[in-house]
GUZANU-925763 format. One record per residue (C-alpha): x, y, z; residue in one letter. Coordinates in steps of 0.1 Angstrom, whole numbers, padded with zeros to 4 digits, always signed. Example, Ala and Ser with C-alpha at 12.3 -4.5 7.8 and 13.67 -1.06 7.14 Angstrom:
2
+0123-0045+0078A/+0137-0011+0071S/
END
This chain:
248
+0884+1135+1075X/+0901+1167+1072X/+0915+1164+1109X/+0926+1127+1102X/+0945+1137+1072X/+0962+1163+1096X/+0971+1137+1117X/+0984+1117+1096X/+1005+1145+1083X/+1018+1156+1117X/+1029+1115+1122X/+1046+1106+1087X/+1061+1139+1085X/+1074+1137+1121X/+1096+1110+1113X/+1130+1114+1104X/+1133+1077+1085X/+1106+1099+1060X/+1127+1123+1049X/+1162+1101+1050X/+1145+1080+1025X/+1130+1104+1003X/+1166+1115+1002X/+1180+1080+0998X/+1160+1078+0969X/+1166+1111+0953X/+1204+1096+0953X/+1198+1063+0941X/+1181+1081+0913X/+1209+1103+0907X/+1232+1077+0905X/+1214+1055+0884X/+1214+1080+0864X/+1243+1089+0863X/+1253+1053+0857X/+1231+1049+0826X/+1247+1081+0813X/+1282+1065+0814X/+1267+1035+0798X/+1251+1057+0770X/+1294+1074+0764X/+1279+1102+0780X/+1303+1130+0780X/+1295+1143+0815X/+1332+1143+0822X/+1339+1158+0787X/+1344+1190+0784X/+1372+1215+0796X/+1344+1246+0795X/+1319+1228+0816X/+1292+1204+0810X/+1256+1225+0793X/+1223+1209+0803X/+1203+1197+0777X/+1171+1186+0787X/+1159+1166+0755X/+1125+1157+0755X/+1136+1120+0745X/+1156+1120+0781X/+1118+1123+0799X/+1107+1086+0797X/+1144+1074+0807X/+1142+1104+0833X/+1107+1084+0848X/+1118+1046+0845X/+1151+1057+0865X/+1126+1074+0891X/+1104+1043+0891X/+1133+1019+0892X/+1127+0989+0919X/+1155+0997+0940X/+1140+1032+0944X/+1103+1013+0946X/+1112+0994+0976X/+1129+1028+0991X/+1100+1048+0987X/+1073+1015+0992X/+1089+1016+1032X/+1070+1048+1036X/+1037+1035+1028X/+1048+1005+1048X/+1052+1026+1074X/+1024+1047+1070X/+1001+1017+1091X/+1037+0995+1099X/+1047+1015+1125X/+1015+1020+1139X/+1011+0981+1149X/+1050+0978+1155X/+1052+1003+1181X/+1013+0996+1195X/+1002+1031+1189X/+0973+1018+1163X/+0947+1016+1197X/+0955+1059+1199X/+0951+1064+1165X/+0914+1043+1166X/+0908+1061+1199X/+0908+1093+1186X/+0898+1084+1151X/+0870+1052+1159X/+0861+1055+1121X/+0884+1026+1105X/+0878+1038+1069X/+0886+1074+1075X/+0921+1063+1094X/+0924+1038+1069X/+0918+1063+1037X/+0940+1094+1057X/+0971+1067+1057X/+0972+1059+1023X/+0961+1091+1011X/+0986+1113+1029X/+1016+1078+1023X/+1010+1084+0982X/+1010+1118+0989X/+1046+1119+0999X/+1054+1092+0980X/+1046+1115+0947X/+1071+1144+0959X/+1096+1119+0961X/+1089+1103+0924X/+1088+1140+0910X/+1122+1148+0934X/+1135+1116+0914X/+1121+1122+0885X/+1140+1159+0882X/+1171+1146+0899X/+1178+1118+0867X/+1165+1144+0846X/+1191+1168+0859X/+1221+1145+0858X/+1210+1127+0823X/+1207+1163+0807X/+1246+1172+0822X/+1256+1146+0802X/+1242+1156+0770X/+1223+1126+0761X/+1192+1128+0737X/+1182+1088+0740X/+1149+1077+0740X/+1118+1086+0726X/+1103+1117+0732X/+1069+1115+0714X/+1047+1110+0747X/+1069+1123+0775X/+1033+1137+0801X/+1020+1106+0786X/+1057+1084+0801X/+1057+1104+0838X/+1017+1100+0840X/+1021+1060+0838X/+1052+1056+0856X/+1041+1075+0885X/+1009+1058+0882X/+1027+1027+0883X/+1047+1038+0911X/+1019+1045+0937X/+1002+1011+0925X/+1038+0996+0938X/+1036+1014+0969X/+0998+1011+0976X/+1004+0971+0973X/+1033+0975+0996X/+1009+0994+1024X/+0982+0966+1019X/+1004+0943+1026X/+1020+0958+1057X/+0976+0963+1069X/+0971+0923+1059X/+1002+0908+1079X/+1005+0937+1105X/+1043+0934+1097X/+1065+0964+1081X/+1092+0942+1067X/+1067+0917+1052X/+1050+0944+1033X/+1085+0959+1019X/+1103+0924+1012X/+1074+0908+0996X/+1070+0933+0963X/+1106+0933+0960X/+1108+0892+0961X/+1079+0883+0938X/+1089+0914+0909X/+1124+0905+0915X/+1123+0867+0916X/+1090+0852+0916X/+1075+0869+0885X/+1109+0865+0862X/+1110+0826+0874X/+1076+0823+0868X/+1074+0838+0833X/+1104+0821+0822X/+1092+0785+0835X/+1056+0784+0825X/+1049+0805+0793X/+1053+0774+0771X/+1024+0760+0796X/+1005+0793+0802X/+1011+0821+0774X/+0989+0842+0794X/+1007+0842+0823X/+1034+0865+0822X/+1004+0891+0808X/+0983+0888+0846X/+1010+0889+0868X/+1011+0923+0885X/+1043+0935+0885X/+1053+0927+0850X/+1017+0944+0837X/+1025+0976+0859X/+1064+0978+0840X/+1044+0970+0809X/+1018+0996+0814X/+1048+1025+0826X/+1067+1012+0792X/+1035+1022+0773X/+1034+0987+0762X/+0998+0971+0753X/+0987+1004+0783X/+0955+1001+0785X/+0954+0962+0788X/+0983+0961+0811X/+0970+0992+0836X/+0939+0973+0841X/+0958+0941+0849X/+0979+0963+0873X/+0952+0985+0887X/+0932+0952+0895X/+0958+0937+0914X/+0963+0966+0933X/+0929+0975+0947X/+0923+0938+0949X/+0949+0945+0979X/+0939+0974+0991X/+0903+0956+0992X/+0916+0928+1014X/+0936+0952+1033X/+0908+0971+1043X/+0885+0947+1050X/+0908+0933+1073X/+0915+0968+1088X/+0879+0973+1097X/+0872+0941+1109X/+0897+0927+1128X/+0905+0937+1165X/+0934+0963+1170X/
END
């Protein structure tokens, strides 16, 4: 396992498109931030002496749902895509089982070492908004649970991504497994919700994008992180069924 994860390591870390978006994300956090400052009358731009940071506890949770926001999902969801995307895109999956015949361990080393990567980025994010939202002297939010607020949002974060690399392992196609999280939580959940709660109250509660923004929000947690946590290793069970039994 150990020489898997090394591997994998070596591959992910190899690739420049890793670190460009890790970086592209870091910015869109920044600016998004920087954005919701403005919107807030932040006085960023105030003061002749020079703006103080003031990294209010209340700023933590807005700090993690910038970090977690689904433009900067689908940025960081293209690693784990990647992670086994790139592998079938540019045929290189038959080396990796060549050297690596055991299909869980290359299977478990991808999305271990993908989330791995993926949480420097969230916590790059995370410090980035935290950074630029404190510059502009803004105390909004609430800061009663704020470990409580960066534990559920990244949580909710890797669930995003880990959908987003089961995906990629079902079709065998990278874009597939970045465009379809970002169509169904952008599009298909919202229309959904909005056409068929009168029909089915329940079923804006089981759908898993909106449960995973409800569980980061800290709204009904518990139920809403099971709802989300069963969706997502519902993939990742399909996924790695499929990745063990089907021919490379």
């Amino acid at each position: 396992m150990s020489a898997a994860l090394r591997y994998e390591w070596r591959r992910i870390s190899s690739i420049r498109s890793t670190w460009i978006l890790i970086a592209i994300a870091v910015a869109l956090s920044s600016g998004l931030a920087l954005l919701f400052s403005f919107l807030l009358g932040s006085t960023a731009d105030g003061d002749s002496d020079g703006a103080e940071i003031t990294l209010d506890a209340g700023l933590i949770p807005v700090s993690a749902q910038v970090a977690a926001n689904l433009l900067v999902l689908v940025v960081v969801s293209t690693i784990a895509a990647q992670a086994i995307g790139q592998d079938y895109r540019h045929g290189t999956i038959r080396v990796t089982l060549t050297e690596f015949p055991n299909r869980t361990v290359v299977f478990s080393s991808k999305i271990i070492i993908a989330l791995a990567v993926i949480t420097v980025a969230f916590v790059l994010s995370l410090v980035a908004a935290a950074i630029v939202l404190g510059v502009g002297g803004n105390t909004t939010g609430n800061g009663d649970d704020p470990l409580g607020s960066i534990v559920r949002t990244w949580l909710y974060a890797l669930g995003f991504c880990a959908i987003a690399f089961a995906l990629t392992a079902i079709t065998r196609i990278l874009a597939l497994g970045v465009v379809i999280p970002l169509v169904v939580a952008a599009v298909l959940e919202p229309l959904a919700s909005s056409l068929l709660t009168n029909y089915v109250s329940w079923l804006p509660d089981a759908l898993p994008f909106t449960a995973g923004l409800n569980f980061a929000n800290g709204t009904d947690a518990l139920r809403a992180g099971l709802v989300f946590g069963g969706w997502t290793f519902a993939a990742l069970a399909v996924a790695y069924v499929m990745f063990t039994r089907r021919d490379a």
